[in-house]
N, C-alpha and C positions, 0 to 999 in steps of 0.2 A: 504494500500500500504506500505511494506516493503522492499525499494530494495536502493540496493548501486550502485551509476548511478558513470560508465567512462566517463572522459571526455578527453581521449587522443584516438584518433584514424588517421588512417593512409591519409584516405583521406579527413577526415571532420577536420575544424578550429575548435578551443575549444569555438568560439562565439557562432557557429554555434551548438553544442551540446550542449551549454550552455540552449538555444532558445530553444531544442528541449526538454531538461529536464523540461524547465519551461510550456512547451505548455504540454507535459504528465502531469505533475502534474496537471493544471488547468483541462484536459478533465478528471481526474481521479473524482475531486473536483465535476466537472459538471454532471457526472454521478448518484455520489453516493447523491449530492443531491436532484437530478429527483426521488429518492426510496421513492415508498409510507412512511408516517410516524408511528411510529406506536402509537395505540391509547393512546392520553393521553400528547405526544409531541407534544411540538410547532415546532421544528426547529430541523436542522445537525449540531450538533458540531464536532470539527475537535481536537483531543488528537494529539500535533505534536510533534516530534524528530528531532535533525538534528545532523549531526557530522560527522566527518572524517570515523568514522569505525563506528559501532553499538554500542561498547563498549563504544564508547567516548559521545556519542548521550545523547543529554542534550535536555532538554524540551523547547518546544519556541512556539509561539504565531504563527496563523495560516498567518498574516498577516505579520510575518518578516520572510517567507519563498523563498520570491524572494532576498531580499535583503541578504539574507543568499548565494544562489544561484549565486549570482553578486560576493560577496566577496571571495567565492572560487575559480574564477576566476583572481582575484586580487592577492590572494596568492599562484598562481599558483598551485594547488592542482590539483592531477592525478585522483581522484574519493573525491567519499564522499555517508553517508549514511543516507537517507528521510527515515521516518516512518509517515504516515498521515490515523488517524484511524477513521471511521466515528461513532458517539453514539447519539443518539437521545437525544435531553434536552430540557428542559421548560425554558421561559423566568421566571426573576426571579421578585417575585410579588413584588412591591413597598408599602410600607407602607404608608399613608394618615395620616399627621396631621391637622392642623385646620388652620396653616399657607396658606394651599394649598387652603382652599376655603375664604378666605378673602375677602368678599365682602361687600363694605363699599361703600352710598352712591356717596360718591366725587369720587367714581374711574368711574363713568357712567356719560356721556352729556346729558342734557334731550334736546330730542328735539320736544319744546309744539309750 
């Protein structure tokens, strides 16, 4: 999803398109993560952009995209411009030290 959403229009409140920005973005979200995976990925990652115009659109976290969303609002801004790109990724593998299995009598109750 690439688009640059108005938020001033003649018969709709800017809350109210605010709402409706944020419910498209979620069904887009909802969508693209129902997509079979393809082989080899764990999960849908989300590449996100936000900013006034495309130009200005700076990198942000998938989860400070409402609150992005809120604050244009705040600033009175007449539009602004989402990019939310879906890629396939793998959880990332955790390494195992010896910390992790530490198992020493005292930490068990015996119950005889």
């Amino acid at each position: 999803m690439k688009k640059t959403f108005e938020l001033t229009h003649p018969k709709i409140k800017i809350e109210r398109r605010v709402d409706a920005v944020k419910h498209e973005v979620k069904k887009y979200l909802k969508r693209e993560r129902k997509k079979t995976l393809p082989e080899g990925a764990d999960f849908w990652d989300f590449d996100c952009k936000f900013g006034n115009t495309q130009a200005e659109a700076k990198t942000v976290h998938l989860s400070q995209i409402n609150k992005l969303i809120d604050q244009t609002q705040v600033e009175k801004l007449t539009s602004f411009y989402i990019e939310v790109i879906a890629k396939a990724a793998n959880k990332p593998v955790r390494a195992l030290s010896d910390d992790d299995f530490d198992l020493d009598d005292e930490d068990f109750d015996s119950e005889d």
